[in-house]
N, C-alpha and C positions, 0 to 999 in steps of 0.2 A: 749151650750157655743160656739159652734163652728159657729153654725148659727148668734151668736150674731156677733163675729171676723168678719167674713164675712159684717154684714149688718154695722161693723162701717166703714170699709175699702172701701166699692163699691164704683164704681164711681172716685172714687180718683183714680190718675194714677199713676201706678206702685204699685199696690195694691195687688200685688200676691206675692209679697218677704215679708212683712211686714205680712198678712196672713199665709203664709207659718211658717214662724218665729214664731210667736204667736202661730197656734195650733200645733209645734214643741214641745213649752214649754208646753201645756196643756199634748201629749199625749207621749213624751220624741222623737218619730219618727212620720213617717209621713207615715198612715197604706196606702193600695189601700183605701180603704173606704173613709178615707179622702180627698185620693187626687180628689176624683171622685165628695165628696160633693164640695170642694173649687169649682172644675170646674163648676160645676150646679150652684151654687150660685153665679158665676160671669158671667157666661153663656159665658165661654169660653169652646174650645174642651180641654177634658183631657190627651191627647196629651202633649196640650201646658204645662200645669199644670207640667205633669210627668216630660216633656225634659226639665222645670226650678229647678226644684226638684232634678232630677241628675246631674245637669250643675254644680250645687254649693255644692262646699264639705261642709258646715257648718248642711246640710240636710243632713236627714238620712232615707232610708226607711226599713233600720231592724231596731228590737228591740234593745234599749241598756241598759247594765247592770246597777244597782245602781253603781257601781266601774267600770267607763272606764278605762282599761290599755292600754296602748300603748309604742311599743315598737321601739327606732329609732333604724332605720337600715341605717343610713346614713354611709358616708364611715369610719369614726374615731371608731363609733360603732360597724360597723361589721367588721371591722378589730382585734376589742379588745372581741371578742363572743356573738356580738347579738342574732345572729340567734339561738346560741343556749338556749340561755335565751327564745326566740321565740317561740322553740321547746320543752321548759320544761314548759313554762304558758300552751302550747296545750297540753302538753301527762296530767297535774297534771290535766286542767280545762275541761278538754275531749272536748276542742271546737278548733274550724277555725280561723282561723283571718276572722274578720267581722264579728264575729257569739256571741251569747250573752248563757252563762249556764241557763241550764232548769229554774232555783231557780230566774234569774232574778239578781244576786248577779253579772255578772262579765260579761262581755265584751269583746274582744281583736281585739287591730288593731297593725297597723303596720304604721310606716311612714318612710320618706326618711329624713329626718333632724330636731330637733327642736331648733336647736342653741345651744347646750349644750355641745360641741364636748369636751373638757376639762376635763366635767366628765365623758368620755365613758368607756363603755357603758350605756346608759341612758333608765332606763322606767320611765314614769311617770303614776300615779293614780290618778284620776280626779285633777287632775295637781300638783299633789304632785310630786317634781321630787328624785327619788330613782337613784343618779350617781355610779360609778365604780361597777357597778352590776356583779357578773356571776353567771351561772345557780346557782348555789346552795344557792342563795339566796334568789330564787322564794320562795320556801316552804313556809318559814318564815314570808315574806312576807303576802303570803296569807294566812297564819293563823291570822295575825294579823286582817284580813280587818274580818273575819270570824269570832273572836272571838270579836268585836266592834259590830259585824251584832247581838250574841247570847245576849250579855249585851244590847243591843236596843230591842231585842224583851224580855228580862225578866226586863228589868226596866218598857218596856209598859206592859207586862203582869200582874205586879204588879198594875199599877195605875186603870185597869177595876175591 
């Protein structure tokens, strides 16, 4: 599939963002392996490939969870207890910001503002936005996404 992306894009110019893009969506990130075939297959150096790949925040080269959360830390927010909101997604998901849990279920970032200063503190979940947040609402939260995740594997576990 990948090879195909590649042979409909060559040649065309400015064909590395649109590729990139595309085997984003097939493999959610963009592993070394890829980035290495896109370079082969356009027969540019993988250099080039990697320093377009990181240039641009919409690219990703870790893994990301089915539930991206992201947490602003802009100034409205962390004035009103981001960080610790930040610090209770990591001690409950046992993960980093940037880092995605074992299970593939979660994600966490962080960012500097997403326009929502009003409702701060703000997370949002694959852009579900969750305003006047504080730590003790994580929990909850993630039970919710978790117990959507256990009804989606025993509704498909019913239909095989």
């Amino acid at each position: 599939m990948l090879q195909e992306i590649i042979l409909k894009h060559k040649g065309t110019p400015g064909a590395l963002i649109p590729i990139l893009h595309e085997a984003q969506n097939i493999y959610g990130y963009l592993p070394q392996e890829v980035l290495h075939e896109i370079a082969k297959g356009l027969g540019m150096p993988e250099a080039e490939v990697y320093g377009v790949a990181t240039f641009y925040s919409q690219f990703s080269l870790e893994k990301k969870g089915k539930y991206r959360i992201n947490v602003c830390l802009g100034t409205a927010c962390y004035v009103k207890g981001a960080q610790d909101i930040l610090d209770k997604f990591k001690l409950r998901l046992m993960i980093d910001v940037g880092e995605c849990t074992d299970d593939g279920l979660f994600s966490l970032e962080a960012c500097r503002c997403i326009g929502a200063c009003g409702l701060a503190p703000v997370v949002t979940i694959n852009g579900e936005v969750y305003g006047r947040m504080t730590a003790d609402m994580v929990d909850g939260i993630l039970d919710k996404y978790e117990a959507m995740e256990q009804a989606e594997r025993a509704e498909g576990g019913e239909l095989q």
